[in-house]
N, C-alpha and C positions, 0 to 999 in steps of 0.2 A: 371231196373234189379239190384238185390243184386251183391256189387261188390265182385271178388275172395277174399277171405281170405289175403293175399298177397296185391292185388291191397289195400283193405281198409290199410295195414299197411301203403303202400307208402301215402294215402291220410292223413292218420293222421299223418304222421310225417311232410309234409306238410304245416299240421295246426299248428303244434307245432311250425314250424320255423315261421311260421308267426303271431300269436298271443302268444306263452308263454314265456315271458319277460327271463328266463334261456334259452331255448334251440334257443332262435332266438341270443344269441351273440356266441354259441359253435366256436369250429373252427376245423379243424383237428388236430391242435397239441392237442388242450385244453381235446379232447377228448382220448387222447392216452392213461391216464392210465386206463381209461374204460373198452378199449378194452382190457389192460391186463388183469385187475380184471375179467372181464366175462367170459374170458376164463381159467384161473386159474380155477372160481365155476363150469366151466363145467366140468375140471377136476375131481377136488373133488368129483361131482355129481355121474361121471361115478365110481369114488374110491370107493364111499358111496353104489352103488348100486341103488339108491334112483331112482326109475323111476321119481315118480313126478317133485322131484329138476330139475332131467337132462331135462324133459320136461321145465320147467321151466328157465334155466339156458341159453338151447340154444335157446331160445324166447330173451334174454337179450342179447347173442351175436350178433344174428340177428338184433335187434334193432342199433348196436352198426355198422355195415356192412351199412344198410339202410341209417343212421345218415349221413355218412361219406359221401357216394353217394348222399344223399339229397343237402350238401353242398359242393358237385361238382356240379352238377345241375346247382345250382343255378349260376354258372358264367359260365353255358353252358359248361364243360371240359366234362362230361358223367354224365352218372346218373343209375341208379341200375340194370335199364334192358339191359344198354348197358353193363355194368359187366358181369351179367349170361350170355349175349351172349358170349361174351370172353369167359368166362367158359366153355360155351357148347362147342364152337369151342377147344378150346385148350385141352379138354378131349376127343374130338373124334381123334384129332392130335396124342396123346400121345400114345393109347391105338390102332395101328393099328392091334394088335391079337385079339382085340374085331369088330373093324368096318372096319377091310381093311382084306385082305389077309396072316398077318406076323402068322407065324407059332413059336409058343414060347415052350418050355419045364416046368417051372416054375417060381417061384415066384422069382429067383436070375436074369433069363434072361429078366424077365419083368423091372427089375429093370434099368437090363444095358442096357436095348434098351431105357428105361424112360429119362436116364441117355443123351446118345447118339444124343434123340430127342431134349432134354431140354438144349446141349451144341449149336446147330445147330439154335438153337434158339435163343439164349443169347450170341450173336456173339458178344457182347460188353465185356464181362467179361472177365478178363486178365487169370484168374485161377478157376479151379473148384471148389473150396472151397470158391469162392466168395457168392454159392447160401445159406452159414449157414448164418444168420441176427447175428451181433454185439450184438441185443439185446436180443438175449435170454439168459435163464439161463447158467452158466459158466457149469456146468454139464452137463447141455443137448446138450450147445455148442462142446462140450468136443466129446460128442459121436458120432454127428453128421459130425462134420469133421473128424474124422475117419472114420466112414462108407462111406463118398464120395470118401477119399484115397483108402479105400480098394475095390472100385468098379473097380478101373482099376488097381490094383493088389499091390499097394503098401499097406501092410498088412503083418504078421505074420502067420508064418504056420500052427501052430496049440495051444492051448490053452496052451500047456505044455510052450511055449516060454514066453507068455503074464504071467505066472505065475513067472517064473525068472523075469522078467521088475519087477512086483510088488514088487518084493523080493529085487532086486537091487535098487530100487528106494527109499524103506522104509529103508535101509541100509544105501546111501546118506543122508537121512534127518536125520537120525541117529548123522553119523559125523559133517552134517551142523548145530545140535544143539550143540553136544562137542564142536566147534568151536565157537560157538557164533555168527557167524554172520549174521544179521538179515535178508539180501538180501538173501546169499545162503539160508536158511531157507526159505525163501518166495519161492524162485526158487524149491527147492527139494520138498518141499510140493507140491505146484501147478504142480509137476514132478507126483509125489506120484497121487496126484487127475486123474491125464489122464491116469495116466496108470493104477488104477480102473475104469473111466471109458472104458477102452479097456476092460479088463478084463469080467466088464457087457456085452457088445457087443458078445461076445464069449459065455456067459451064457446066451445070449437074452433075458437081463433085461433091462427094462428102469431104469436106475442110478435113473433118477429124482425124478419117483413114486415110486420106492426102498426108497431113503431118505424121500420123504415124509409122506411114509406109516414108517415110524421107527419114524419120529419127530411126526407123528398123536398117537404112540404108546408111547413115551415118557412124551404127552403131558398129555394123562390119565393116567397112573400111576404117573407122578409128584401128579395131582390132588386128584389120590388116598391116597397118603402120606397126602398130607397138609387135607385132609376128615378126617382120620384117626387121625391126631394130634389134630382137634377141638374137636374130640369128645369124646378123652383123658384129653382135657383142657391142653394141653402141647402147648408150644411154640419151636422154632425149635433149640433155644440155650439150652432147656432142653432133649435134645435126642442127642447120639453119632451118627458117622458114622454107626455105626453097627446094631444097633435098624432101623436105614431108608434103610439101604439094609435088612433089615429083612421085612420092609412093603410095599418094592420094589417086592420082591419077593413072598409076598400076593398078590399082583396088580397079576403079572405073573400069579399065579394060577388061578387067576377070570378071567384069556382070554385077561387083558387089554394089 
């Protein structure tokens, strides 16, 4: 019998440990920045639109999920089906307005009941803000410990406030440059940074994909300038400021 789709994956990765001289010394750390990259393009993917990529992209993270469980496995800790089962279990846990009887209003209550289940759970953790990871993006970190605060009510009233913080914040870093010194400066900036990200939170923006979609928009119009001076045969010491904010602003019109 042809094996599931799924099962073939688990058999060739498998074979990979055991016959393909790279994937048989991996280890878990060895593979960590993998799993970040993979999930970054999946990002992208979904940014991009791009069905095929995202088809593609999460076949690469998947692999990278597999990987890791194959190399537990192997020293008997679990191995990938004992994961989904966790999984399956711990989402029928989580979600009793779907599979039990709780009676929920929306998408805020779902959250704090998530909340609620997932502290009851995690009887080890000293603080709620233990579940954001160290390692994620400092922005993304940013917003997400804020959104765990504001689930049990430590939060800001309303945007009008969050806009004063920004205001006051860019204010300090202000004087902490008059001043010179290089710590406050670091301090009021990284002040500055959370209290946009607060800010996005209130706007229900993801900060991250905000700055990445601005850096993926900066990156082609740079491109666009340096296209534009080849084929002037100019070099960049041969144009003022003025002339590249002028072919900054051709980029703008063409969409970039």
């Amino acid at each position: 019998m042809e094996k599931h789709p799924f099962d073939r994956l688990v058999w060739i990765m498998k074979e990979l440990r055991a016959k393909c001289p790279w994937d048989r010394v991996q280890t878990w750390d060895s593979l960590k920045p993998y799993i970040i990259e993979e999930a970054y393009e999946v990002v992208s993917a979904i940014e991009e639109r791009n069905v095929q990529k995202l088809k593609e992209e999460l076949g690469d993270l998947l692999l990278q999920v597999v990987f890791q469980s194959e190399i537990a496995s192997e020293s008997k800790e679990f191995d990938i089906y004992g994961v989904i089962e966790f999984l399956c279990e711990k989402l029928i846990r989580r979600h009793p307005h779907v599979f039990g009887d709780l009676n929920v209003e929306d998408k805020e209550e779902v959250l704090e009941n998530w909340e609620k289940i997932k502290s009851s759970e995690k009887k080890s953790r000293e603080s709620l803000l233990d579940g954001v990871p160290d390692s994620l993006p400092a922005l993304l970190s940013a917003y997400r410990l804020q959104e765990k605060a504001s689930r049990v009510g430590f939060d800001w009233g309303d945007i009008t406030s969050v806009w004063k913080k920004v205001e006051e914040e860019l204010g300090e870093l202000k004087e902490a440059v008059e001043k010179g010194s290089r710590d406050n400066i670091e301090a009021e900036l990284g002040d500055l940074l959370f209290a946009i990200a607060n800010l996005a939170r209130f706007l229900d923006v993801d900060p991250e994909s905000a700055l990445r979609m601005c850096n993926r928009r900066f990156k082609e119009r740079f491109k666009y300038i340096e296209e534009s001076l080849r084929e002037k045969g100019l070099k960049w010491g041969d144009v003022n400021l003025e002339y590249l904010d002028k072919l900054w602003e051709e980029a703008k019109e063409r969409g970039l």
